[in-house]
N, C-alpha and C positions, 0 to 999 in steps of 0.2 A: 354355608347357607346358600343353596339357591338364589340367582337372581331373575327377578317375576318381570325384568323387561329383556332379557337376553331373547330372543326367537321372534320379539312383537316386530312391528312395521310402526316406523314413528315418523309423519310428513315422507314418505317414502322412503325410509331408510330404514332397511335390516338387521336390527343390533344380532349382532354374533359374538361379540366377544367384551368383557369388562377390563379395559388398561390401565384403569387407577382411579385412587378417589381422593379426594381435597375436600377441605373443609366448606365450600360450597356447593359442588359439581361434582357428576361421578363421570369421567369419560371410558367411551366404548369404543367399541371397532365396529363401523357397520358398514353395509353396501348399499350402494345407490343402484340397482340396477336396471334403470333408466338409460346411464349413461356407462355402465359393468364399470364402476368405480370404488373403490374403498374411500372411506373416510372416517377421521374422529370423530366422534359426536361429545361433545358435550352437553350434561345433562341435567338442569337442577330441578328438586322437587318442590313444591310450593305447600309451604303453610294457610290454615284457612283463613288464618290474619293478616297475610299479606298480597292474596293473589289478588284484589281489585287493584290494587294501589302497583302490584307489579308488573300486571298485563298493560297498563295503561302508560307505562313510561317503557318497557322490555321492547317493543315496534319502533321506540323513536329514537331508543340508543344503540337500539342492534341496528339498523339501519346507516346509522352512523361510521359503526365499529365496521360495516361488512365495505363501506366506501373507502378502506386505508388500504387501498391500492398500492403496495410498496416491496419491493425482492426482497424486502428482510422482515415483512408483516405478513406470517402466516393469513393467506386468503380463508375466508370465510362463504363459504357456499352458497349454504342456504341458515335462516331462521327460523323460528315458528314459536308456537303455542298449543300443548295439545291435553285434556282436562288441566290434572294438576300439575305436569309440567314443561319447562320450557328450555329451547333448544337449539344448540349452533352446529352445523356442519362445517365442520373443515379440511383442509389437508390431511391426508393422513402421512408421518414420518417416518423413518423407519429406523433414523439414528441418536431415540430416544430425549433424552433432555440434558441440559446445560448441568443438573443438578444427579444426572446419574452420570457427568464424566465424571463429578468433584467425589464423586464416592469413590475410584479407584485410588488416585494421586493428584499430589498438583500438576498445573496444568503449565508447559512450560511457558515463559514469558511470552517469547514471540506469537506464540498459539494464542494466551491469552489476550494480544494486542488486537491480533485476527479476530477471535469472537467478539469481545467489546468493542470494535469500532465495528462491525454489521449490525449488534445491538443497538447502536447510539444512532447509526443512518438511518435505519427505521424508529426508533423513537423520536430522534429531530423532525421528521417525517409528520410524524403524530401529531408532534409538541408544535408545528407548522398550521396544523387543521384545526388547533383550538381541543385536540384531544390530550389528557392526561390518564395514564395508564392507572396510577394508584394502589398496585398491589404488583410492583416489578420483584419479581425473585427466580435462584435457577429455573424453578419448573416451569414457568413461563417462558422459558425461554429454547426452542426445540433446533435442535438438529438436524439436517436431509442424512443422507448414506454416505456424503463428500464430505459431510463435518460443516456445511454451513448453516449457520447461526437466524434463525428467524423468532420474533417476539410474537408470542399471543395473549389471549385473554385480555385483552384492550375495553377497561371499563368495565370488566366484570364485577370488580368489587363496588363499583356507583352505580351496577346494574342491580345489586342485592342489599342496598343499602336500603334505610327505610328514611332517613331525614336528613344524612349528612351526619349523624353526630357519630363518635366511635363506636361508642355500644351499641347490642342491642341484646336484653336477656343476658345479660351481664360478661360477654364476651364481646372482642373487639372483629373487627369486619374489616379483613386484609389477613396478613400477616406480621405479625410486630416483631418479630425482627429483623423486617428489612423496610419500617413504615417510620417515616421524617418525623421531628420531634411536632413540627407542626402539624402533622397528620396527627399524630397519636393527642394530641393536646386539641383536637375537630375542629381547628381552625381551618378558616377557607382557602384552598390550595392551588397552589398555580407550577406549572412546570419545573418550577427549581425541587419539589417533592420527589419526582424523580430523580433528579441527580444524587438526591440522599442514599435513594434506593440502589441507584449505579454504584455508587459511592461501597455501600454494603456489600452488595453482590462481588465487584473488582479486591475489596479487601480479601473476602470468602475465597477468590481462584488464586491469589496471591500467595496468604497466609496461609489458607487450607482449614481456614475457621473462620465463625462469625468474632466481628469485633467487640462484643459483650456478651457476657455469658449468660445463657439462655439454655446450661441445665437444670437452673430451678423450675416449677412448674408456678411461682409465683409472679401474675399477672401486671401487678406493680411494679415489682425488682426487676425486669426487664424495661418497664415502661422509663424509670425512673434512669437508667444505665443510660436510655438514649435522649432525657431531657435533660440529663446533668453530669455525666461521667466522660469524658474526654476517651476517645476510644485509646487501648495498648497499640503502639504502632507496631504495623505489621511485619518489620525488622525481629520481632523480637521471638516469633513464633516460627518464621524464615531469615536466618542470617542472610542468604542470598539474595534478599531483596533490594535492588538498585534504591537507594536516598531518593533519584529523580521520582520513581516510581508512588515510592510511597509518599512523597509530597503531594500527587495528584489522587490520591487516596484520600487523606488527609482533608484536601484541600475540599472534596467532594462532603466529608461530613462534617463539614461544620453545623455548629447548632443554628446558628442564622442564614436562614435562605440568602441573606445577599452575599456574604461569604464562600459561598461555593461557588461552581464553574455557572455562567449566564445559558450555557444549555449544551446537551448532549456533543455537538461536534466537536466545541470545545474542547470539554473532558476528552475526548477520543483524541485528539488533534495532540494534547498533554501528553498523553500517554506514548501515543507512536512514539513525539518525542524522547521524551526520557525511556523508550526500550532503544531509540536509537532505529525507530521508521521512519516511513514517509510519512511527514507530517499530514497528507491528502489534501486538505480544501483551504487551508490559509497559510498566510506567511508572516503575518504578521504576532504568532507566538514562537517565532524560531528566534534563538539567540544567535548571538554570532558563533558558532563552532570552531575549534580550532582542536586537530584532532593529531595528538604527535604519536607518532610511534615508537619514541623512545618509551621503555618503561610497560609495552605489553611483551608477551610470550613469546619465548624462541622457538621458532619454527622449526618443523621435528620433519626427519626425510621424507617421510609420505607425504608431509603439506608441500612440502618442493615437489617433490613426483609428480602430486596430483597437480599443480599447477603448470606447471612447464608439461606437463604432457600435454595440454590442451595448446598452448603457446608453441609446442614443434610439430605438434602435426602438421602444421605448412611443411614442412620440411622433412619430415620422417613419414606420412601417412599415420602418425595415434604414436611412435617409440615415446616414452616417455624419459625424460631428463636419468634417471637414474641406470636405464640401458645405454640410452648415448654414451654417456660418463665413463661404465665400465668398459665398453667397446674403447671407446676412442683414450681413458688415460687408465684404465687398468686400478680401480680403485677400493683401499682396502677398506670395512669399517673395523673401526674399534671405538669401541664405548662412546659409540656417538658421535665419533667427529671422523669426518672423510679424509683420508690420508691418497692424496694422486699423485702415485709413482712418476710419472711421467713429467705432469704439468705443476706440479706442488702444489694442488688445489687444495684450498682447507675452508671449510666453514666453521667459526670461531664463534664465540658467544661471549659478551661482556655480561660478568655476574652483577656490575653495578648498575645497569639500564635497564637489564635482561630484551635488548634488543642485539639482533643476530646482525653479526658484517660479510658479507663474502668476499672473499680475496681468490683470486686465481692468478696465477703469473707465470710467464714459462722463466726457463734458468735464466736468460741473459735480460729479464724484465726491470727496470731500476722499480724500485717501491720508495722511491724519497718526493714524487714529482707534486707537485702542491696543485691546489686550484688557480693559485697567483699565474703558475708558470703554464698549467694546463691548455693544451690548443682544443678549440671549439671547433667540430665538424663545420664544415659549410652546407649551406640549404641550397639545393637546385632549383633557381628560380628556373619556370616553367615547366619545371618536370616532373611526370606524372607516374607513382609506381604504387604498388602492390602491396598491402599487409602482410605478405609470406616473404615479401622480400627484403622485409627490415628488423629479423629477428634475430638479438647481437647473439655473439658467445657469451662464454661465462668468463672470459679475458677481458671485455667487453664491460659487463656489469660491473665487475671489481673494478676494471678501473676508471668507469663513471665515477662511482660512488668512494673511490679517490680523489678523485678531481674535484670532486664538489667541498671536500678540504672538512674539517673537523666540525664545524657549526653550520655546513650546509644542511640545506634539504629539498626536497621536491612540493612544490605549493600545488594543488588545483582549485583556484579559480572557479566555483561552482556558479551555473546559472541560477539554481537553486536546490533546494532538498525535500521539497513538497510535490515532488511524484514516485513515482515508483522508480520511472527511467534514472532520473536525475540522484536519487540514493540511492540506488543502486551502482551507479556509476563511479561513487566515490567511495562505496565500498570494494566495487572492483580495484580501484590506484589501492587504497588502504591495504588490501590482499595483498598484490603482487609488488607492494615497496615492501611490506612485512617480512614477504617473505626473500627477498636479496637483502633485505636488510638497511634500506634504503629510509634517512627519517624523510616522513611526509607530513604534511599538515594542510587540511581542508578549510577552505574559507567560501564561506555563506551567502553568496550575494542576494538571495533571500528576491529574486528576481527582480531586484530594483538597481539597474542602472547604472543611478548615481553612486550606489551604494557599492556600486561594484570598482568604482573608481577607487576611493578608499581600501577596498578589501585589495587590490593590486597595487595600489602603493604600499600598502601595511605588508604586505609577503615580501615586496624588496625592500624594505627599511627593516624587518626582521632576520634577510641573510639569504633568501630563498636563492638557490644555486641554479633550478630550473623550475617555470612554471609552464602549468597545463592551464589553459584558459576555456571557457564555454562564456562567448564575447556574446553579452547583452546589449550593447550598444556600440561597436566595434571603435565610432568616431569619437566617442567620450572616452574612449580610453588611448589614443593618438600622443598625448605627451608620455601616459608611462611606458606604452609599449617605445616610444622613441630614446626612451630612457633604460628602460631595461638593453634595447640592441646596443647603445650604447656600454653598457655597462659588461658586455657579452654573458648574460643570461638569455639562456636557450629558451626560446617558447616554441610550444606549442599548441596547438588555435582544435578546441573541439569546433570545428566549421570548417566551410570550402566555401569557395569563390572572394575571398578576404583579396583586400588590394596593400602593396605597402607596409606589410608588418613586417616581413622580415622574421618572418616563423612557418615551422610546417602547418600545412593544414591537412586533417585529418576528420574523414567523410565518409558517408555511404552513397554521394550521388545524388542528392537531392529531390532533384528531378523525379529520378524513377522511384526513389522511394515514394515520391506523392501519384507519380504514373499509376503503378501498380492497384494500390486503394480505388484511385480513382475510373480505373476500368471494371473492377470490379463492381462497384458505385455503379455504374453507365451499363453494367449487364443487367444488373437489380432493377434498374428504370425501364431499361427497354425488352425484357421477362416480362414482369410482373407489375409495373407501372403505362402499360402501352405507349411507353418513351415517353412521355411528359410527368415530371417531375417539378417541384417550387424548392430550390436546391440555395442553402447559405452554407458560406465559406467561413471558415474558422478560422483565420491567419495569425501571422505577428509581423507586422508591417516592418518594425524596427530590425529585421534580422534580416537580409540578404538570404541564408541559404531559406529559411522556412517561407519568404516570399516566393522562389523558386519552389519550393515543395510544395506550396499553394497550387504556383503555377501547372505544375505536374496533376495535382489530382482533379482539378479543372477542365486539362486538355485528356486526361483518363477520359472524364467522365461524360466527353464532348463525341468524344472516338467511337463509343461505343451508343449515346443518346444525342446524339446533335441536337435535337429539339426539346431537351430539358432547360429549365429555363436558371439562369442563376442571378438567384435575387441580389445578393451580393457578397461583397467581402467583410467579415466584420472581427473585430481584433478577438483571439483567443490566446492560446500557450501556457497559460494557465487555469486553477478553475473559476479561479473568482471573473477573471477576465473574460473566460466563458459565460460565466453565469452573468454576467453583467451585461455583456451583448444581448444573449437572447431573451432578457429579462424587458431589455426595451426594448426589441424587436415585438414582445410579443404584449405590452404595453401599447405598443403603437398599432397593432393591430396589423402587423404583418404576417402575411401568410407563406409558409415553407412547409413541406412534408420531408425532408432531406437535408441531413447536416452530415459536410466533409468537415472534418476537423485533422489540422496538421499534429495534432497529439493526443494521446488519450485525459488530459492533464483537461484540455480544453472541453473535451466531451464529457467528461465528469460534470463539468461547471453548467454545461448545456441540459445536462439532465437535471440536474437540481432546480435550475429554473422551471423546467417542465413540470417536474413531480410539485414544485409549489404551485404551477398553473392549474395542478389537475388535469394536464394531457396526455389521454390517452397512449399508452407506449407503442400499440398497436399503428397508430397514426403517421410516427415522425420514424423513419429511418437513419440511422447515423453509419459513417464508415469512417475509421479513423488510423492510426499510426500508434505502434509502442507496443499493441498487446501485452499493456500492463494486467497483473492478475486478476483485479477489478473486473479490468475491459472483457476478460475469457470469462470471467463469470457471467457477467450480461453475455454474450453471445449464447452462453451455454443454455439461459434460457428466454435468450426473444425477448430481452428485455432494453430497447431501445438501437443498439448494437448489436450490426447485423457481421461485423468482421473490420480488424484491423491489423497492420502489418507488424510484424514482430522483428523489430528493432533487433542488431547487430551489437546489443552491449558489451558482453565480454568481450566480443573480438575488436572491437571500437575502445574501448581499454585496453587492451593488447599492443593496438599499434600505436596507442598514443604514448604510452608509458616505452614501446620499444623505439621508439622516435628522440625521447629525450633520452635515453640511454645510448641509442648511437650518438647524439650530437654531444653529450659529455664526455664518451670515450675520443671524442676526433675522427667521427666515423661520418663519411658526406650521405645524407637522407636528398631524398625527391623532397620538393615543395607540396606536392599536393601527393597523398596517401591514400587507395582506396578502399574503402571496407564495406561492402555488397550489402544488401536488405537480404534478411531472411525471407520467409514464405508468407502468405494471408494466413489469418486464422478466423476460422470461420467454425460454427456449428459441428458442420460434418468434417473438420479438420480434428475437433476435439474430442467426438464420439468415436475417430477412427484411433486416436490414440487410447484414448479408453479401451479399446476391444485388445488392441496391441499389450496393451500392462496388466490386461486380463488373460490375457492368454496362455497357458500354462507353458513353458519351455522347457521342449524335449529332452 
């Protein structure tokens, strides 16, 4: 059948085409061409009983809805009113909806983690303004072309309500099966109604179903499944589905609002964790972690290839480990295990652990030497060398991982796991002990400190043969490090400019990694600011090198803007820390258009406080460090983050982890190790690799 609004003009817009219909709304594809634009339109038609009662509330809550200025809240254009009906312009997407991916397959965990936690930003968002969505389901929730996740229809269902109460004409106003029991029972709803909704929807990408069945077309039997039927856990429709996971499932549908998560970031924050992400914005829902590698998977030759090829490029230009091998010992396979004519190298696999040991030893090698008897490398105090220049053999690895004797292992000491850097980083050590075979075990210090003291005493009272440290308070940790050098456990220090440890230290420079940013910072002021700028520092006072990395993006930004002005220094490193500084800065009525931040962890925190201010993104410029995925997102589109420098992690895992392996083997390391800052990333850094992975290859 013909549709009788396709070709009209509605509030200046085009309808050309019909892209779907919902039980309140029929949306289209029209053009603005005003501004030669496409856009969705959504479109409802008005009954003759309800258009006084709904033109008189549709201006003051579309008004509302069009104010949720947020990267993951589908913008809303324009509004209107035009006879009988009424109308939103928006976005138009082009990578469909949340609810046409779940129609191929499920969606893998970590995908899943990625969409639900840009869902929950923009819903905490919401749930911030005193908005409640009340009608969350896939189709609300849209796609760009890159896959990122934006929520719409914000209020549309209390925009077609008539009184608050469920019904109306004997059908319910939402969707019921993804509407809180307290919804469906028209009790008064507040933010935790959403999470129910979350709750539904995260089952639905999980399982690949809803959690009550809703093939009857009976009204009640659905209603009655979510006021009283405990949902099938979603194990049972997906064996694969991690226990962590589906407790935070679970824990989202509960029948009592106070039972579920207190609001979106939460639930999201759960999630990461139990997929095993960056938790993002708190730490105080991280458990202690302790991550062994006894007992995962034996590493198969390609996961060595591909690793150690990246690790000998210093050395070879790209060979990777398994040409080295054959070159230099002539090596056979057979069913799996490496047999070296030459060097007797064999990678072996205990079927009790199923964790992989490498052993390499030339003929006249003893294999009896214990950790007791083992000699420890010495550290070149004062001296300063090269990540290419401390990458052992594989004579080297085995007999580290000798030395560290039957019940040893390698600890890292985590400053935390709530950014992208920092879990990242400990999946880097986690990779590359797996894969030598090496057991490791991660400890959380959850950026607190003190707490960090404990998590270092607890790895050497548990046996740790070498720790990686990332020193939160370097002076509070002065008895165990004096106790560990004592006890000749090797450290190694993720920082530089450290005094008196008696470990390597292992860096990119400090300095210039905050230089860099900050000259770029200091072009943007004096371009496009006429050199004055109202510029706040993001620091962490307690750290020695991120003081220096302060210092670096300061004098950046000095070099290039002398006369920008810097309000001051105020503690970040994290995001709540973030968020917490410029929450009183802007409390007190302090004025900056310009935040350095010495991590993207911190700028995160910086921007939450803004988006709760209501400030303008347009307004505040930020330049930061880490080029966490996040951060490339907001650059890509102008959304507070104008560019930040992209961190050195694998090869910063590289040297740390090749550091304790020369000092285990008896092999003397430089004290201080350098690991260079990659590139800025910026917009047109991002666009240009875009065109690069678009390019077809000849």
């Amino acid at each position: 059948m013909p549709d009788a609004l396709i070709g009209k003009t509605i509030g200046g817009f085009l309808i050309q085409e019909r892209l779907g219909q919902g039980a309140m709304a029929t949306v289209y594809k029209a053009f603005e061409s005003s501004i030669n634009r496409y856009v969705a339109m959504k479109i409802i038609k008005l009954d003759e009983t309800q258009q006084d009662e709904f033109k008189q509330r549709f201006a003051r809550e579309a008004e509302v809805i069009a104010k949720l200025e947020h990267i993951h809240i589908l913008p809303i254009y324009a509004y209107g009113l035009d006879d009988e009906l009424a109308y939103l312009a928006m976005r138009w997407l082009k990578g469909g909806s949340l609810s046409d991916l779940l129609k191929h397959d499920r969606i893998p965990l970590e995908r899943t983690a990625n969409i639900f936690s840009q869902v929950a930003q923009g819903l905490a968002f919401a749930h911030s303004k005193g908005i409640i969505h009340r009608d969350l389901k896939p189709s609300n929730i849209m796609l760009d072309d890159t896959g990122n996740a934006y929520l719409t229809d914000f209020g549309l269902a209390k925009l077609t309500e008539s009184s608050g109460e469920i019904t109306r004409s004997g059908t319910i106003v939402g969707t019921p099966a993804y509407m809180s029991p307290e919804q469906l029972r028209g009790e008064p709803l507040d933010h935790r109604s959403d999470i129910y909704s979350l709750g539904v929807i995260l089952y639905n990408m999980v399982a690949g179903r809803l959690p009550f069945d809703t093939t009857t077309s009976d009204l009640v039997s659905i209603i009655y499944q979510h006021l009283e039927k405990a949902p099938t856990p979603p194990s049972e429709f997906n064996k694969e589905t991690p226990k962590a996971v589906e407790a935070v499932i679970l824990k989202a549908l509960q029948k009592d609002r106070k039972d579920r998560y207190d609001s979106a970031t939460d639930m999201a924050r759960a999630l990461n964790i139990a997929v095993g992400l960056p938790a993002g914005s708190s730490t105080n829902l991280k458990p202690a972690k302790i991550i062994d590698i006894h007992g995962l998977d034996e590493p198969s030759l390609s996961t060595i290839s591909l690793i150690r090829k990246r690790r000998w490029a210093f050395m070879t230009g790209g060979v990777g480990l398994v040409a080295l091998i054959l070159i230099i010992a002539g090596v056979i396979i057979q069913n799996n295990n490496l047999v070296a004519t030459n060097l007797n190298a064999t990678v072996t696999a205990s079927a009790g652990n199923l964790s992989s040991t490498l052993t390499a030893s030339a003929a006249n090698q003893s294999l009896t030497a214990t950790a007791q008897t083992a000699k420890q490398g010495t550290i070149l105090v004062g001296k300063t060398g090269e990540a290419g220049d401390i990458v052992p053999t594989l004579d080297q690895i085995s007999t580290a991982i000798k030395n560290m004797g039957s019940n040893g292992f390698l600890a890292y000491i985590a400053c935390t796991q709530d950014s992208e850097f920092h879990a990242g980083m400990a999946r880097e050590l986690a990779d590359l002990a797996k894969t030598y075979g090496m057991p490791y075990k991660l400890y959380d210090s959850e950026a607190d400190s003190y707490r960090e003291i404990s998590q270092f005493d607890n790895a050497r009272a548990q046996g740790a043969a070498a720790m990686i440290v990332c020193p939160l308070d370097v002076k509070l940790l002065a008895d165990g490090i004096s106790a560990a050098n004592k006890a000749d456990v090797p450290l190694v220090f993720q920082a530089t400019n450290l005094k008196d440890t008696h470990g390597v230290m292992v860096g990119g420079g400090n300095y210039l990694l905050g230089e860099l940013p900050g000259q770029f910072a200091g072009s943007i002021v004096r371009d496009e600011m006429h050199g004055q700028a109202q510029v706040i520092i993001l620091d962490y006072p307690d750290m020695a090198d991120l003081v220096e990395r302060a210092n670096g993006l300061e004098d950046g930004l000095k070099k290039f803007a002398p006369k920008a002005t810097v309000v001051g220094r105020y503690t970040g490193g994290t995001r709540e820390l973030g968020k917490a500084s410029v929450e009183k800065l802007l409390k007190d009525g302090v004025k900056f258009n310009f935040v350095l931040s010495i991590n993207d962890a911190g700028s995160f925190g910086a921007i939450d406080a803004m988006e709760e201010a209501g400030i303008d993104p347009s307004t505040v410029t930020i330049v930061s460090i880490d080029a966490e995925a996040l951060a490339q997102e907001y650059i890509r589109k102008g959304y507070f983050i104008r560019g930040s420098v992209q961190s050195a992690r694998e090869e910063l895992a590289d040297a740390m982890f090749d550091a304790v392996v020369d000092l285990l083997s008896g092999v003397d390391v430089p004290e201080s190790i350098n690991v260079p800052p990659k590139t800025i990333i910026t917009k047109e850094v991002l666009e240009q690799r875009d065109k690069l992975t678009l390019t077809p290859k000849p």
